[in-house]
N, C-alpha and C positions, 0 to 999 in steps of 0.2 A: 741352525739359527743362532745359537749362543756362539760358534766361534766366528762367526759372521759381525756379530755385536762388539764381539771382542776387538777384532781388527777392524771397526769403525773407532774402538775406541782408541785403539792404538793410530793410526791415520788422523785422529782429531789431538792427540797428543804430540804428533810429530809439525804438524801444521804449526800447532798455536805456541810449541816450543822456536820452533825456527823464527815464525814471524817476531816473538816476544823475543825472542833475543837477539834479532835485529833491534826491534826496539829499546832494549834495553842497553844493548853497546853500544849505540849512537851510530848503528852504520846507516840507519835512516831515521830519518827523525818526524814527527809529526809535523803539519801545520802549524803555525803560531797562530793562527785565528781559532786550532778546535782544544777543547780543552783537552789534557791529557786524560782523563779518567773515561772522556764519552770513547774516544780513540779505543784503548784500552777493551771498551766494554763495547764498540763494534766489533771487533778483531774476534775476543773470545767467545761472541753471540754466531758470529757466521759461520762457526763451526759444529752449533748445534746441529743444523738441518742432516750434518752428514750421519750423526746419530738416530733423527727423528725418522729417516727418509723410512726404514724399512717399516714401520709402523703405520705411517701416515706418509704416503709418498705425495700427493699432490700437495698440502698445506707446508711439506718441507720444502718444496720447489719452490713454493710461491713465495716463503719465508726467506729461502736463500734469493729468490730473485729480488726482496725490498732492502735483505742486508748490503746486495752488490750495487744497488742504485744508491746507499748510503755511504758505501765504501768507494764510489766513483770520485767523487771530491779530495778523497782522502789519499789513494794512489798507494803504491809502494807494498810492502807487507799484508796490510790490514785488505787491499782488494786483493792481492793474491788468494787470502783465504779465502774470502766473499766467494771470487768465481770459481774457485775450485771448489767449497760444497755447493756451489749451483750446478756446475758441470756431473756431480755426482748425483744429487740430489735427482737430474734427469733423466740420468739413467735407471736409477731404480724408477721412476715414476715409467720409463718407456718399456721398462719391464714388465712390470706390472698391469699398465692398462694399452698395451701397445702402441704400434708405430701414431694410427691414429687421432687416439684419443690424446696423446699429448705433444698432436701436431701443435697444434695451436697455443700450448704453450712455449715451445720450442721458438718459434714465429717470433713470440711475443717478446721472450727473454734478448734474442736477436736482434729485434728492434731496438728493446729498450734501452739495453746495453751500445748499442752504434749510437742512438739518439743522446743519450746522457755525456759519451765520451766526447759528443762533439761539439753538444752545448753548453752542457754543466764546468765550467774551470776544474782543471785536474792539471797533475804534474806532468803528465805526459799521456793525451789525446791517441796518437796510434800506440801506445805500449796497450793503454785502457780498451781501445776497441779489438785489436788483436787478439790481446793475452784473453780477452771475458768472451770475443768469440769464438777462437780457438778451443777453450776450456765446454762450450755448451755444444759444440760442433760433433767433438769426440765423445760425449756425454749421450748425445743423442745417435749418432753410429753405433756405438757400444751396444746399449740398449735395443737398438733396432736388432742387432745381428742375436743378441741374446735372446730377444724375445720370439724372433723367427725361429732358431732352433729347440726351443722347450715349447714350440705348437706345432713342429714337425715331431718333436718327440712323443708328445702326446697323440699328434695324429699318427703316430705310429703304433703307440699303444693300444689305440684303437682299432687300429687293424687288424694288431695279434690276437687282438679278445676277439674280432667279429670272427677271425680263420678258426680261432681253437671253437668256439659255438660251433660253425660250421662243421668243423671238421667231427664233434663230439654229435652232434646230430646223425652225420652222415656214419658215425659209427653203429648209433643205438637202430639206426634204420635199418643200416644190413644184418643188424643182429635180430632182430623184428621179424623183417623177412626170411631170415636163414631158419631160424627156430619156428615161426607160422606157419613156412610154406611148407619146410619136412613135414611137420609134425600134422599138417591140415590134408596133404598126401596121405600118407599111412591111414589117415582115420577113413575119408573117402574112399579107400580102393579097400579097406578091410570090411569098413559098413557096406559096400555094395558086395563085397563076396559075403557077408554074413546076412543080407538081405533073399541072396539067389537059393542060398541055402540052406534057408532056415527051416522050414515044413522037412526037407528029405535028408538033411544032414544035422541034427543039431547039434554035434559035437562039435564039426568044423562052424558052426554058427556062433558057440560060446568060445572058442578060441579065437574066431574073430572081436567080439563085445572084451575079450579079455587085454587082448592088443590093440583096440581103440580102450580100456578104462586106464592099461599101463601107457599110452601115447600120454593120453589128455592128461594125467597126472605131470608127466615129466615137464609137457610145455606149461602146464600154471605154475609150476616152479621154476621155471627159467623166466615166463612170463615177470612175476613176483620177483624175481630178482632183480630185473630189469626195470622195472618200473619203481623200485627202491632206490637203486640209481639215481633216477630222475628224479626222486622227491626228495634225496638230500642235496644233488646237487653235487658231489664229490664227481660222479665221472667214472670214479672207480669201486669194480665189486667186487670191495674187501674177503668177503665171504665165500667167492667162488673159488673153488679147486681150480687148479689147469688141468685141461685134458689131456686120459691117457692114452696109451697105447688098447687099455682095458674097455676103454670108454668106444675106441673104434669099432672095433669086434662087436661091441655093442649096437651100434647101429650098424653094422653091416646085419649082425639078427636082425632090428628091426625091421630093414628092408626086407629082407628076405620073408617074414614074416607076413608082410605085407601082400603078397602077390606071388604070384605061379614064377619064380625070378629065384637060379640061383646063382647068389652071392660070393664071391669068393675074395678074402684079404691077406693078402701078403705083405708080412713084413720082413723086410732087410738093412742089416746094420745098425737098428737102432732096437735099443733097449726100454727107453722111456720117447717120450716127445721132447724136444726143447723148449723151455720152461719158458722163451718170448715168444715163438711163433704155436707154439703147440694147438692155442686158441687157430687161429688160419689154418693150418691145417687140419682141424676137426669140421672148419667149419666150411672148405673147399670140400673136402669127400664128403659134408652131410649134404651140398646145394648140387653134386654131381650128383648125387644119388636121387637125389629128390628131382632130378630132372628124370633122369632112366626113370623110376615107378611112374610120372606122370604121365611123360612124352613120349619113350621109345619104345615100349611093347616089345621089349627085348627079354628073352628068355634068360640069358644069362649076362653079369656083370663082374669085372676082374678089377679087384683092386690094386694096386702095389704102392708101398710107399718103403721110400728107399733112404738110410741113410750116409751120406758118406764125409767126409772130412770136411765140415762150415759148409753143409747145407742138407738140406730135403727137396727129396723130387715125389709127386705125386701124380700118378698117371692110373683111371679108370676111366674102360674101355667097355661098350657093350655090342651086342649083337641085335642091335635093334633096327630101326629104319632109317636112324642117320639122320634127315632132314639137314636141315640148314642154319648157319652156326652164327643167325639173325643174334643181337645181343639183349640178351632181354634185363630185368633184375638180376636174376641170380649170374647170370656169365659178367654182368659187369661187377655184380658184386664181390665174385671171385679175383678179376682181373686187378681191382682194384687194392683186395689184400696183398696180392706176390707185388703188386705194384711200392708200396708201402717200405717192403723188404727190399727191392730193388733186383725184382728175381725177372723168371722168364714167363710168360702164360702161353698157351695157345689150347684152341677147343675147335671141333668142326669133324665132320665127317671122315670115317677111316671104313677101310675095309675088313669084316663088316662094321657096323653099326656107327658109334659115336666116341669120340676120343677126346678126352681131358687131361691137358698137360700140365706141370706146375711143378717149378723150381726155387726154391727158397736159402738165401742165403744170410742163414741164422748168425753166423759168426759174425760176418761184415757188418750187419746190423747191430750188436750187440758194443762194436766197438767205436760205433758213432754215438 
């Protein structure tokens, strides 16, 4: 805004230099009917408005519009300046309250200006109506086109805020479901095996109660984290480690623990996870898995996760019934992170059981 001020102020220095020293060398001279000091103090008054405009954009239009109807009689210099801070003056005015709102003065200045140049005595009738509506013509063009693209800009900035909501929602929801529906698995098939056998087995009964008390723990703390999130509003949790390689193993036990299912994880070529997608693929092998303990009744489950030069593949495979590879939450859920990465997905029956595939190309991503 200050260097905006500035170069009005230099624009009202350049005006009223040029005009005044027309005046003053005698390349044009006043009327002999106006005195010279009114002349004078027209000239250097029609150039306040271009100062005024930003502050008070319509009371400078209107100002510039009575100095140029004063300045019409007068002709030469002193309306030069007139219509050129009315021409300006309307533009910031059509910036400001847009094309519409200063239809109507725009109209008005155009009228007034033809009707004064043709009725009012002036030194020259088409210079005065030309020059004053040429001057408010571009004034108002100007303005229209600026005002158009700072309410595209804005409705643009609105869009990026409604996608990133969107897009931060559609995150914290997969992350919702990813960590609910594992963790509400596990406890379900532990509590009914810890139910079956509880009277005739009760060791296998408290090893059940022991892996639903370490379940329920893990998810109110993922829970809580995530819900923290959302009450500061950041998006991001600061707090949270990326997962490991240690943390998988981990839930491969969990599963396993959960149900007559053995587990098996294989890893190749990779030493740690990759510190962007590490989250995605923790969170693909915990919604695979969480579909085998619910859905497939499969004895056994293979994991593999593989690394090789800018990317990860993830492939868990079980021996279950297979079914049909319908997209529910979780497979969109999945589809949707390699999606992000710009990887491969695919899921759907294999012989035997059920086959989950996923490619991730960590590097590509890292360097957009």
């Amino acid at each position: 805004m200050r260097i905006r001020v500035v170069l009005d102020a230099l624009a009202v220095l350049v005006l009223t230099v040029g005009a005044g020293g027309n005046l003053a060398a005698g390349a044009w001279r006043l009327p002999l009917w106006l005195p010279a000091w009114l002349g004078w103090t027209i000239m250097l008054t029609s150039a306040v408005p271009i100062v005024l405009r930003r502050w008070w954009p319509r009371p400078a239009y209107v100002l510039a519009l009575v100095l140029t109807a004063a300045a019409v009689p007068i002709g030469g210099p002193v309306l030069a300046v007139a219509v050129v801070s009315a021409g300006c003056a309307l533009f910031t005015f059509v910036v400001h309250r847009g094309s519409r709102a200063s239809r109507v003065g725009f109209v008005a200045g155009l009228l007034g200006v033809g009707l004064l140049g043709v009725v009012v005595p002036n030194p020259s009738t088409a210079t005065t109506v030309n020059f004053g509506a040429s001057a408010l013509i571009v004034g108002f063009a100007l303005g229209v086109a600026v005002h158009g693209r700072r309410e595209y800009a804005a409705a643009e900035r609105e869009n990026h805020a409604r996608e990133a909501v969107s897009a931060e929602r559609l995150r914290i929801a997969r992350e919702m479901h990813d960590v609910v529906a594992h963790s509400m698995s596990l406890i379900a098939v532990k509590a009914a095996v810890g139910n079956h056998v509880a009277s005739e087995q009760p060791a296998e009964a408290r090893e059940a109660l022991r892996v639903i008390e370490d379940t329920s723990r893990e998810t109110l703390a993922e829970l809580r984290r995530m819900l923290g999130v959302l009450r500061d509003g950041t998006g991001v949790p600061a707090l949270a480690p990326a997962p490991t390689l240690d943390d998988l193993r981990a839930l491969a036990e969990r599963a396993e623990q959960a149900g007559a299912l053995d587990v098996a994880l294989a890893v190749d070529g990779l030493e740690e996870l990759p510190g962007g997608i590490g989250q995605s693929v923790y969170r693909i092998v915990q919604e695979a898995l969480t579909n085998v303990v619910k859905h497939a009744g499969a004895a056994t489950c293979r994991i593999r996760v593989a690394g090789t030069d800018g990317e990860v593949t993830i492939e868990v495979r079980d021996d279950g019934r297979g079914g049909s590879a319908t997209p529910g939450h979780g497979l969109i859920g999945m589809r949707e992170r390699v999606a992000v990465y710009g990887g491969e997905f695919d899921a759907g029956p294999a012989e035997p059981g059920f086959r989950v595939f996923a490619r991730l190309p960590y590097e590509t991503a890292a360097a957009r």
